[in-house]
C-alpha positions in Angstrom: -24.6 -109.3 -13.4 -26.1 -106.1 -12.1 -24.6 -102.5 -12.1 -23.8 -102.6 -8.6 -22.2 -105.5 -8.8 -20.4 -104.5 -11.8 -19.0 -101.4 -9.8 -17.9 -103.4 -6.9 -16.4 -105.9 -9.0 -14.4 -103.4 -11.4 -13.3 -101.3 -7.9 -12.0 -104.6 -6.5 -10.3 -105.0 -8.9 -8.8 -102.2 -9.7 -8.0 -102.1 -5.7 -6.3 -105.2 -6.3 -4.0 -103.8 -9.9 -2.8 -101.3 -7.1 -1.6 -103.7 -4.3 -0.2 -105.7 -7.1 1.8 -102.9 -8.7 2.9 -101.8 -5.4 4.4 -105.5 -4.7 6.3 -105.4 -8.2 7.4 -102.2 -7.6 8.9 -103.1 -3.6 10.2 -106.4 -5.2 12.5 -104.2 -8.4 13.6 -102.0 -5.6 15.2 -105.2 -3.5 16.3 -106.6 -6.2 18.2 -103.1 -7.4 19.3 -103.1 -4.2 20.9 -106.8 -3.8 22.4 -106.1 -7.3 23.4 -102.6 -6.6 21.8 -101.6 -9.6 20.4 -98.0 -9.7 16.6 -98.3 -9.3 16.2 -96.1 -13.1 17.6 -98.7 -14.9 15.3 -101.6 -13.4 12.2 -99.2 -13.8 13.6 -98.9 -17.5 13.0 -102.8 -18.1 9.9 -102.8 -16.4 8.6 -100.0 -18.4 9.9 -102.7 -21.8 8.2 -105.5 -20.1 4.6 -103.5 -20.2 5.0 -102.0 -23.3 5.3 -105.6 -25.0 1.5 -105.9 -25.1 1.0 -103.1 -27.1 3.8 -104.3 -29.4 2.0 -107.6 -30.0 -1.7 -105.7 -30.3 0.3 -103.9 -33.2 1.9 -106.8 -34.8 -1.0 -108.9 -34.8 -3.5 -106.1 -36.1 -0.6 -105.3 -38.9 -0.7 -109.3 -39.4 -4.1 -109.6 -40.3 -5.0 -106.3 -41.9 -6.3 -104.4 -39.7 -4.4 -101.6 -38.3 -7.1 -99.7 -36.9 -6.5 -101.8 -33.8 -3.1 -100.6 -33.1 -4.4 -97.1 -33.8 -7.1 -97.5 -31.5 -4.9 -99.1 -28.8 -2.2 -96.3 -29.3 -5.2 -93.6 -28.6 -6.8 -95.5 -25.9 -3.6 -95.6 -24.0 -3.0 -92.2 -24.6 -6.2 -91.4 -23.1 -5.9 -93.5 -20.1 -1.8 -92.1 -19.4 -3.3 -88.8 -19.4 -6.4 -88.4 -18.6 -7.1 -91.2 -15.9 -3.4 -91.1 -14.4 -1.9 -88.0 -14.8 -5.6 -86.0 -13.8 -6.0 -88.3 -10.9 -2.2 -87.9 -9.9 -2.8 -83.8 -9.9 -6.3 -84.4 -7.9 -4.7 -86.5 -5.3 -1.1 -84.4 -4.9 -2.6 -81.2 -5.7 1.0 -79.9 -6.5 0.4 -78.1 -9.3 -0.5 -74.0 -8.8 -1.5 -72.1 -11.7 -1.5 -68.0 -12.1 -5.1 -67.7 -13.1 -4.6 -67.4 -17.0 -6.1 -69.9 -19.3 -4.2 -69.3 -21.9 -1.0 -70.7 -21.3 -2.7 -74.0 -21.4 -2.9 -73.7 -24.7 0.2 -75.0 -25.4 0.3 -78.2 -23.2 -3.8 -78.8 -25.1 -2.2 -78.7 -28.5 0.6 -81.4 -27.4 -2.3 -83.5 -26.4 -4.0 -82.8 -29.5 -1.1 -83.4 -31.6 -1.4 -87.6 -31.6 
């Protein structure tokens, strides 16, 4: 496969993680709603329900002696919840203002630093 295709493929899809998580998250909101459940609670379980992968990338690296796995997952996730999310979250809302001085984002680098 070429590089093009190889973009097109990986925006398709990614196009296609979006509509998919926008279906879920319309279907936990009827359902909080027909169950008159509070929408937190429900978003509580789903965030469970995606955080079981990791769980078994841990357990089965710990399993068969290899823990760097479960490091690596735990830093790669890390990455992608903050830098890929979160940055394109503030690119797209563009809701966060800033005074000008670098230096109070010191303290928000060193809790990214601290993992």
């Amino acid at each position: 496969m070429g590089t093009f295709t190889s973009v097109v493929a990986l925006a398709l899809l990614f196009y296609l993680l979006g509509k998919s998580a926008d279906l879920i998250l319309g279907s936990i909101r009827r359902i909080g709603e027909a169950l008159k459940l509070h929408t937190f609670f429900l978003g509580i379980a789903l965030g469970f329900f995606t955080s079981i992968p990791d769980l078994a990338v841990g357990v089965n690296a710990l399993a068969r002696g290899v823990p760097e796995i479960s490091v690596g997952n735990l830093f790669g996730g890390i990455v992608v919840l903050l830098g890929l999310v979160l940055g394109t979250s503030v690119i797209v809302n563009r809701r966060i203002g800033t005074d000008g001085r670098t230096w109070n984002l010191l303290p928000i680098l060193g809790y990214i630093l601290l993992a």
